[in-house]
N, C-alpha and C positions, 0 to 999 in steps of 0.2 A: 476083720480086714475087708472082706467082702461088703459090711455094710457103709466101711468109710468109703468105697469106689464106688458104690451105691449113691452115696450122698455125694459125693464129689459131679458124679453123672451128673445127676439133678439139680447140683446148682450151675451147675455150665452153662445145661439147657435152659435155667431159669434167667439166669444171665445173657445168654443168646437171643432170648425173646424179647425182654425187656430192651437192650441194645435195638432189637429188631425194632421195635415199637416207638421208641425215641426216634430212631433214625428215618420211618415212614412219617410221623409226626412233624421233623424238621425239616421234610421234605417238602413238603404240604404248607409249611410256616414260611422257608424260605422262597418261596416263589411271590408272597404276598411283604415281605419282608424287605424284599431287593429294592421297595419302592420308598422306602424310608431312610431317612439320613442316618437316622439313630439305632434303627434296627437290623439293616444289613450287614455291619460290621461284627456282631456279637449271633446274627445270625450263621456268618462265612465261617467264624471260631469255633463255633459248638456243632456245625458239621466237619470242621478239621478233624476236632477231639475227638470224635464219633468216627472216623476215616482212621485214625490213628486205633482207638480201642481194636478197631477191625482188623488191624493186623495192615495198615493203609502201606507202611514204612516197606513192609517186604513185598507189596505189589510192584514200589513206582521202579524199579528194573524195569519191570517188567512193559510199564507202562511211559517208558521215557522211547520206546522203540515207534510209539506213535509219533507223527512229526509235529502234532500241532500242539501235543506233550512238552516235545523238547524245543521247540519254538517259545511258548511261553515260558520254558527256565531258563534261557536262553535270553529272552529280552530281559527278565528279573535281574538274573546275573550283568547282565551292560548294566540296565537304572544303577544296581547297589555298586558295581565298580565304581562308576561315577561320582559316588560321595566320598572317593579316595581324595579329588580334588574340587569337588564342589564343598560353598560355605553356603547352606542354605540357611541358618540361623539367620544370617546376617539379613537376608529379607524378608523373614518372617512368613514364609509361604510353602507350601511344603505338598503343595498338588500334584505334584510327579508320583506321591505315594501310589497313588490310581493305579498306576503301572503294574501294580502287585498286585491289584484284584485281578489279575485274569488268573494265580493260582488256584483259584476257588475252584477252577474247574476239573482240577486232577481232583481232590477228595468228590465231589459233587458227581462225575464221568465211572470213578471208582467204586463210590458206593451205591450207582443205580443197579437193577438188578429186575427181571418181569414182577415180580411181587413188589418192589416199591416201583414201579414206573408209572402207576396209576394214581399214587400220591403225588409226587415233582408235576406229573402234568395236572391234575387238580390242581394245583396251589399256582402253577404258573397263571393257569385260565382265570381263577377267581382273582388272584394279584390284577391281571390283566385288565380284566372286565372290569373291576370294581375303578381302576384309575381311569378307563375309558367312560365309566358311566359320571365321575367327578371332573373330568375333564370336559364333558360336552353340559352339564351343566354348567358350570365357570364360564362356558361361553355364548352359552343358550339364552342363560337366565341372568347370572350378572352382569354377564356383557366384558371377561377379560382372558385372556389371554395365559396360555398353560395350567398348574392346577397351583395357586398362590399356597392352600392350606398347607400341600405334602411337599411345599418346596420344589416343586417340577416346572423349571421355563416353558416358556412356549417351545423352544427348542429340541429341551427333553419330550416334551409333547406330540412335537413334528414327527419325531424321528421313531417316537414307538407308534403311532399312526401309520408311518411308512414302512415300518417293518409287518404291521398286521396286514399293508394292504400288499405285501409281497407273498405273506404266507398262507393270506384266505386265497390268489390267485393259485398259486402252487398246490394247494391240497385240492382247488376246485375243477384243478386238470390232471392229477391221479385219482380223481374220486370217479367210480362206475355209476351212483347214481344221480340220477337226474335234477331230483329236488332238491338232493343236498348240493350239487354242484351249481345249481341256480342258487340258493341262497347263501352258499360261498361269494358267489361273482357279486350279487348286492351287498352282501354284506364289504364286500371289498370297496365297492363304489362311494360306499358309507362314508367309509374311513378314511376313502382319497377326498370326499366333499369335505370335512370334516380338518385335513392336513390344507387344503387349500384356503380354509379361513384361518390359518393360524400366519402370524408374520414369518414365519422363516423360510428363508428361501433359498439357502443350501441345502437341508431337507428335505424338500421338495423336489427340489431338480434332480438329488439323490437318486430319490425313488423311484419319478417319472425316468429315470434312465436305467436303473436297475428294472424297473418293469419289464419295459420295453425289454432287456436283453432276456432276464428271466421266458415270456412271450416266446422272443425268437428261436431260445435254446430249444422250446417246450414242443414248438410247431415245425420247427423249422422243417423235417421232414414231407410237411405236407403245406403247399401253400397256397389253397384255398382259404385252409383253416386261421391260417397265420395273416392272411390278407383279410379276411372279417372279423379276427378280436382285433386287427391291427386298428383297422379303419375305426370300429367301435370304440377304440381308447381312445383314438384322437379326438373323435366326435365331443365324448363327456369330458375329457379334458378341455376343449375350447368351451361345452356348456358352465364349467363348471370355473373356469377362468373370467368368462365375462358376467359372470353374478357373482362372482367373489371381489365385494370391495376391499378386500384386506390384500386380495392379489393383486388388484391394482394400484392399489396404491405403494406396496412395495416397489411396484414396475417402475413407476413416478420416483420412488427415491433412487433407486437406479440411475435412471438418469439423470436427475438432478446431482446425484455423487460424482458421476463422472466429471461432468461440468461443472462444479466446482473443486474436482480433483487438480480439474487441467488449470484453474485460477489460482494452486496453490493453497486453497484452501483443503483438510483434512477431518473437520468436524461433522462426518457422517460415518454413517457404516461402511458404504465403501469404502473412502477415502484413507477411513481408520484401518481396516485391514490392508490396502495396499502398501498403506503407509509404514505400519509392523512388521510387512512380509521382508518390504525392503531393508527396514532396520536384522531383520533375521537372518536373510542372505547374506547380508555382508558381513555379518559377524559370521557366519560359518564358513567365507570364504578367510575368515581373519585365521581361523582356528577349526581349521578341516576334519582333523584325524581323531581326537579326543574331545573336543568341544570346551565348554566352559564348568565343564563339574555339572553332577545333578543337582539342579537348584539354583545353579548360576545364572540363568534364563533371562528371568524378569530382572534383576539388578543390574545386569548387563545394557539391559536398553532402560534403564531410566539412567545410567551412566551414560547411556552415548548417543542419547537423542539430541544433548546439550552442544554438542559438535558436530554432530555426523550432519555432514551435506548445509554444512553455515547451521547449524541448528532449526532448520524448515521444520521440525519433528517435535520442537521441543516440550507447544502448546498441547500436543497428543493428552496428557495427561487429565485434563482440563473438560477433555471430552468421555475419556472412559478408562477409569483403573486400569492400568496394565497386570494380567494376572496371567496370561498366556498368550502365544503367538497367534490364534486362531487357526491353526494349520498342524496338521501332525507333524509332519515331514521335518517343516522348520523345527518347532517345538524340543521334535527329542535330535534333531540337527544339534542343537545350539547346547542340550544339556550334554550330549557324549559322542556327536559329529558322525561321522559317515559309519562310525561302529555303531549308533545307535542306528541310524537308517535301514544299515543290513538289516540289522537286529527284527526291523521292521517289518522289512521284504518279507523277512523268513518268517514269519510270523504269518502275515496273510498267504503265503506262499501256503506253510504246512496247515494253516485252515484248510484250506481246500484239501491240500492231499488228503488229508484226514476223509473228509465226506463224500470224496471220489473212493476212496480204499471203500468207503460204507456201498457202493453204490448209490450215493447220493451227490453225483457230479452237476446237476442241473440248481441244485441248492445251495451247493456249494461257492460254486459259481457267482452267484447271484448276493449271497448274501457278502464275499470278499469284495464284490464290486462295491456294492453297499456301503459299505465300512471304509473302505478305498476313498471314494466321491464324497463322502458324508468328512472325512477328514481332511479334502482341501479348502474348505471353509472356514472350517470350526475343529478342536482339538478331539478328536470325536472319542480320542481311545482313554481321554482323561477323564469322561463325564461320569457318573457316579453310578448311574443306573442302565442305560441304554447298554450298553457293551456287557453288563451281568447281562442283562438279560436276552442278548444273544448269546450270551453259554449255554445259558442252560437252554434256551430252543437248541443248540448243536449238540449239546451233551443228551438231550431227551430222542431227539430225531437219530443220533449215532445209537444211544441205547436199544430205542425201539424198532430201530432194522436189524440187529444183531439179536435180541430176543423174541422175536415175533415173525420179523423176514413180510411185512406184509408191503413196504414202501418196497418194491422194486420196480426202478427206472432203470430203460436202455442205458450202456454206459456212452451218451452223446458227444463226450469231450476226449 
């Protein structure tokens, strides 16, 4: 009897380990993973399984009492409502799925721990670096635009360029020393030259304004300090504006959108997103409370471009696929209405609670701005890679103040 409890011991432990070792391993895979279309989805399953083997099931009580927990099952719960009376088949589209990848981060948040946090951040950094290093060549050497091999727009590009230049500033003003905090600040500079050659320019502005607040939350106590990184960003900002032909030339379609916005013409980017927004408004002023179903979206305006406003809309097509509103707001507006919008708030709202609870309200901050800015342009919460990979930077930064305690900032908010 003695030696089956024996044996039984030892395969537990044996089994314990092994789990351990998958689960540091997919740690370490899934951060280089998230950058692939093919691979991040069978990456997010095989850490479920592995959150589940763990006993995942009798934490989430436990872990539904975080807000930014129950924010994300909470937005879930509206998207799947929604297919109560949405008929997505019918348009063949089905990118609201998206919406579900933010569960990844309850098993991901769940099964970090000090012994695996040094793999999740290995594999973010290498994912990281290695798309930064295939990205500045694409535009160094061949001369285009986001990373064509791994399927990453320029957009996708923009916006993980703007988030490293938010977070090499942010670690290079809690960092004590000197040399690492100088080539934080370069390295940051880097990355903003680097977002400035790329064409997007919701991204950009994004950043440039999440900066700036980031900056202000960080100094704001002392404003000597604040009044010379101040003056210093705008400096490299205008250097780095007027020898950027890719910035200039966006500037140029800028206006050229406009002026041909106001002729009634819509075949530009401006004109295209104005043009959608408007189409999206007024369907949500159609259909308030519930919206049109999830999925109903885009079928909705190739239906009513044909009439809506004498059909001024109709040629839209002609110009650029309709596959979303460009706009968060509108977007999950039009699939489940003011119930998804809450759904919304609450969502960036318990972001931050979440990383204010951590003592990390200054990052917090900054990155909901983020996210906030970056989604009235463009659908920012639907994109496939960009928004993982702000979990798990929040899931690794919540981990690593609760395991280590060495991130402590004033609570400034």
């Amino acid at each position: 009897m003695q030696e089956k409890l024996v044996s039984s011991a030892n395969l537990i432990q044996t089994s314990y380990a092994w789990h351990n070792i998958l689960t540091k391993a997919m740690f370490l895979f899934f951060g280089i993973a998230l950058w692939s279309k093919w691979l991040s989805l069978p990456a997010g399953i095989i850490l479920t399984v592995l959150w589940i083997l763990e006993g995942g099931f009798s934490r989430l009580r436990g872990m539904i009492k975080d807000p930014f927990v129950m924010a994300i099952l909470i937005l879930s719960g509206v998207v799947a409502l929604g297919t109560l009376w949405g008929d997505y088949p019918e348009f063949e589209y089905i990118k609201w799925r998206r919406y579900f990848a933010f569960l990844v981060f309850i098993p991901f948040l769940s099964l970090l721990n000090k012994e695996r946090l040094p793999w999740a951040i290995s594999g973010l950094l290498i994912g990281y670096f290695g798309v930064l290093l295939m990205g500045f060549y694409q535009w160094a050497i061949v001369g285009v635009q986001g990373i064509p091999p791994l399927n990453i727009s320029y957009l996708n590009f923009s916006l993980m360029l703007g988030i490293g230049v938010m977070l090499t500033i942010y670690l290079a003003s809690i960092n004590s020393d000197k040399k690492l905090k100088s080539a934080l600040w370069f390295f940051g500079a880097f990355l903003l030259f680097l977002q400035f050659n790329q064409d997007a320019r919701g991204p950009l502005l994004a950043t440039l304004m999440s900066t700036g607040l980031l900056i202000l939350l960080l100094y704001k106590t002392n404003i000597r300090i604040l009044a010379g990184i101040a003056s210093s960003l705008i400096a490299v900002i205008l250097i780095f504006a007027f020898n950027s032909t890719s910035f200039q030339g966006r500037l140029i379609q800028i206006l050229d959108g406009v002026e041909l916005y106001q002729q009634g013409k819509y075949g530009t980017s401006l004109g295209y997103r104005l043009a959608i927004w408007d189409v999206g408004l007024h369907g949500i002023m159609q259909q308030p409370l519930i919206g049109y179903g999830t999925g109903k979206a885009g079928s909705y305006f190739e239906d009513t471009i044909i009439t809506y406003k004498g059909g001024r809309y109709k040629n839209l097509p002609e110009y650029h696929k309709t596959t979303n509103y460009h706009n968060d707001w509108i977007e999950i507006g039009m699939h489940v209405g003011v119930l998804g919008i809450f759904a919304l708030v609450f969502l960036l709202r318990g972001w931050f609670q979440t990383l204010r609870a951590c003592q990390l309200p200054v990052l917090g901050a900054t990155l909901v701005n983020f996210v906030f800015l970056s989604g009235l342009t463009d659908t920012f919460i639907l994109y496939s890679k960009i928004p993982t990979l702000l979990l798990v930077i929040t899931a690794i930064a919540i981990s690593w103040q609760k395991e280590t305690g060495i991130i402590e900032l004033e609570n400034r908010l």
